[in-house]
C-alpha positions as CSV (number, residue, x, y, z in Angstrom):
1,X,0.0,0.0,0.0
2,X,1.4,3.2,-0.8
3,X,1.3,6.1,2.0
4,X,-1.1,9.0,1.0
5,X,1.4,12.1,-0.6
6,X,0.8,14.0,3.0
7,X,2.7,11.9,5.0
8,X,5.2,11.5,2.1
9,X,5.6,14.8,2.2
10,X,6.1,15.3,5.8
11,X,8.2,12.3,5.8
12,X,10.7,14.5,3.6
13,X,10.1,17.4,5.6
14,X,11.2,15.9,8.3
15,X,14.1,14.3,7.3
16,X,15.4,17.7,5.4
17,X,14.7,19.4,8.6
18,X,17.0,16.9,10.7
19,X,19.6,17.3,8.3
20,X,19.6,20.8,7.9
21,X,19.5,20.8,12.4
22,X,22.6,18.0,11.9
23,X,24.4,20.2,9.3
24,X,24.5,23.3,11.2
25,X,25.2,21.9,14.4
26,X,27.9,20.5,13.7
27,X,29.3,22.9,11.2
28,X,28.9,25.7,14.0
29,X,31.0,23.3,16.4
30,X,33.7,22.4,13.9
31,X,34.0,26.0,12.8
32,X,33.9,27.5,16.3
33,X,36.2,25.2,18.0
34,X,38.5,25.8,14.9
35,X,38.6,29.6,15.2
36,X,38.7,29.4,18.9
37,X,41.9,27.1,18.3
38,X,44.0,29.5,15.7
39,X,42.6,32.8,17.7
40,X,43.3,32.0,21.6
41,X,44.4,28.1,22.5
42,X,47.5,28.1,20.0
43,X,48.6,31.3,20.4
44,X,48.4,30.9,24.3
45,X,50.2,27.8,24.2
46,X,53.1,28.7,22.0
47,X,53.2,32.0,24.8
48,X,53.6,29.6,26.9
49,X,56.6,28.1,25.7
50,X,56.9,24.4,27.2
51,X,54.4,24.9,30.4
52,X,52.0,25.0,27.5
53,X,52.8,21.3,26.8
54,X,50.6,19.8,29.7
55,X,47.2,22.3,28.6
56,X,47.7,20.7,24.9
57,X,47.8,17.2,26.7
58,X,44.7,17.8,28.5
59,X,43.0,18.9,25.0
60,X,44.2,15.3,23.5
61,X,43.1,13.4,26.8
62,X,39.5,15.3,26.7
63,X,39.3,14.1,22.7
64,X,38.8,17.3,21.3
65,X,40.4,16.9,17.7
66,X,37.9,13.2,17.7
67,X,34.6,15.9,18.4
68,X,36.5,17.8,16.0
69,X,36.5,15.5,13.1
70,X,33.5,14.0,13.8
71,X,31.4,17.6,13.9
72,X,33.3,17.9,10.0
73,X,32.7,14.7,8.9
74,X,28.8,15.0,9.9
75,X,29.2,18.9,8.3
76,X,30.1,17.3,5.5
77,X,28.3,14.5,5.2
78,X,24.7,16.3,5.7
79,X,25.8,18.7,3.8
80,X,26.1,16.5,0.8
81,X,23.4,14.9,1.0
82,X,21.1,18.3,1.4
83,X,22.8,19.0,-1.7
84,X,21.9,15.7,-3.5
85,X,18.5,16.5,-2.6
86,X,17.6,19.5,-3.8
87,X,19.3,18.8,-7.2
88,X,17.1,15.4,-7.2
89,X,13.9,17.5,-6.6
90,X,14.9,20.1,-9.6
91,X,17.6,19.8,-11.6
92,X,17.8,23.2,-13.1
93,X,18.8,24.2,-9.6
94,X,22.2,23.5,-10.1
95,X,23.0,26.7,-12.0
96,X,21.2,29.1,-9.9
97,X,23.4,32.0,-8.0
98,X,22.1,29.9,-4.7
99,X,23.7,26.3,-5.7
100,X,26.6,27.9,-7.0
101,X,27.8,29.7,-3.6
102,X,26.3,26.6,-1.8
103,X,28.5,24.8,-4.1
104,X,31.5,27.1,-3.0
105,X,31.0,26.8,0.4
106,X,31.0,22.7,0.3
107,X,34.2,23.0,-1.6
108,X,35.4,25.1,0.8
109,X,35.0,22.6,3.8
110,X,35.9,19.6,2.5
111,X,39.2,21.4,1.1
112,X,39.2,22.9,5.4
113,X,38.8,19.0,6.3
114,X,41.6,17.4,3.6
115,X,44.0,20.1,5.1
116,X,43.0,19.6,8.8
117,X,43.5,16.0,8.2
118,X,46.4,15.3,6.2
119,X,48.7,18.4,7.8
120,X,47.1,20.0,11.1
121,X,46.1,16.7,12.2
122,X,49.1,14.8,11.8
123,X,51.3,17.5,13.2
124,X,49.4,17.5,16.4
125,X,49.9,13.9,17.1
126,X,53.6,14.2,16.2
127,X,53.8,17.5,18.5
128,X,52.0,15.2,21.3
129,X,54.2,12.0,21.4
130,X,57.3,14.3,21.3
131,X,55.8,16.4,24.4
132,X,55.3,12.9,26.2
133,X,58.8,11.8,25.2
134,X,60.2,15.1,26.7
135,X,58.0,15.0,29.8
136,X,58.8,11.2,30.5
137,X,62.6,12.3,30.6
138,X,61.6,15.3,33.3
139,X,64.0,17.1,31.5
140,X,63.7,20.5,29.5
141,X,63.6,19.6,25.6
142,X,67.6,19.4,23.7
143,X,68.0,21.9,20.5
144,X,66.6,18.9,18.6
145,X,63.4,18.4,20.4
146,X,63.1,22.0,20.5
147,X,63.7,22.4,17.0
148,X,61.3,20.3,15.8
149,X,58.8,21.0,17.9
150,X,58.9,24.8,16.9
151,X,58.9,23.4,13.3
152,X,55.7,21.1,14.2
153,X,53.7,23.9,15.9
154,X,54.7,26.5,12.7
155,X,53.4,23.9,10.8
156,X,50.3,23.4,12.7
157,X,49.4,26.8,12.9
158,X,49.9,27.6,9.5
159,X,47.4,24.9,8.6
160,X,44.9,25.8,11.0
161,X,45.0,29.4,9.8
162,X,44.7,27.7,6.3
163,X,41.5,25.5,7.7
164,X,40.0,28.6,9.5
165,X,39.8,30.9,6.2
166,X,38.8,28.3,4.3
167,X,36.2,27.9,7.2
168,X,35.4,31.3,7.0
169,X,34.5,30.9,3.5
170,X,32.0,28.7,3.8
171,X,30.0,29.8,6.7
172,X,29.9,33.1,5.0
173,X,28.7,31.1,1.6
174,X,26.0,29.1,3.5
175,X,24.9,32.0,5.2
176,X,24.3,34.0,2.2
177,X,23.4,31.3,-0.2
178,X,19.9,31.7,-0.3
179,X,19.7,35.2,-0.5
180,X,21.2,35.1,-3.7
């Protein structure tokens, strides 16, 4: 028996308005707790010189970068599939000034999420295992360990400045899109 086109209706309804609830969500968390990262945490940790080391430990311990790729995956995710459905439901969507900057804002994330991944990412677990070699010696970091761990944290914070304009791009996209 097929349901009566009300409740198919609402059925979509529904499931749009979860993903659209899902899609900001999370894309407020990720992009907050990125621009609250490159604005405050980093800079006040590098201030900090090595007493900065045990703060950036608790961050790990408290999963923090996990919530973080989880909130962009589920950004991303939702986001594709909003995206999916509204070209399904009218195709001539696609080239209207809305889809386009809609367009440019999902490029713009998942370009923020292959960055954050493949540089921030794994600079900040190689900046945490050689913070918990140098703590496990009790002794301040050699030239080496210093060295590279000023080279890590450049690196880190030049990708998360990279991820936060990129960031920055797409909230302003989505938040405009449809005005357009």
């Amino acid at each position: 028996m097929i349901p009566p086109l009300s409740r198919v209706l609402d059925m979509d309804q529904t499931i749009t308005l979860v993903l659209r609830l899902l899609h900001i969500v999370s894309g407020v968390f990720w992009a907050g707790a990125v621009f609250l990262m490159v604005g405050f945490i980093f800079p006040s940790v590098r201030d900090a010189g090595p007493g900065g080391a045990p703060f950036m430990q608790q961050i790990q311990r408290r999963r923090l970068p996990v919530f973080m790729n989880a909130a962009a995956g589920l950004t991303m995710l939702s986001g594709l599939i909003l995206y999916g459905r509204a070209m399904a439901m009218n195709g001539a969507w696609v080239r209207t000034n809305s889809a386009m900057i809609f367009g440019i804002g999902g490029v713009a994330t998942i370009v923020a999420a292959i960055i954050g991944g493949a540089f921030v990412s794994r600079s900040g677990v190689r900046l945490g295992k050689l913070g918990e070699a140098i703590q496990a010696t009790g002794r301040p970091p050699s030239a080496e360990q210093a060295a590279e761990m000023a080279a890590l944290q450049a690196k880190m914070g030049k990708g998360m400045r990279i991820v936060a304009s990129l960031l920055l791009v797409a909230v302003i996209a989505m938040a405009t899109a449809r005005y357009l």
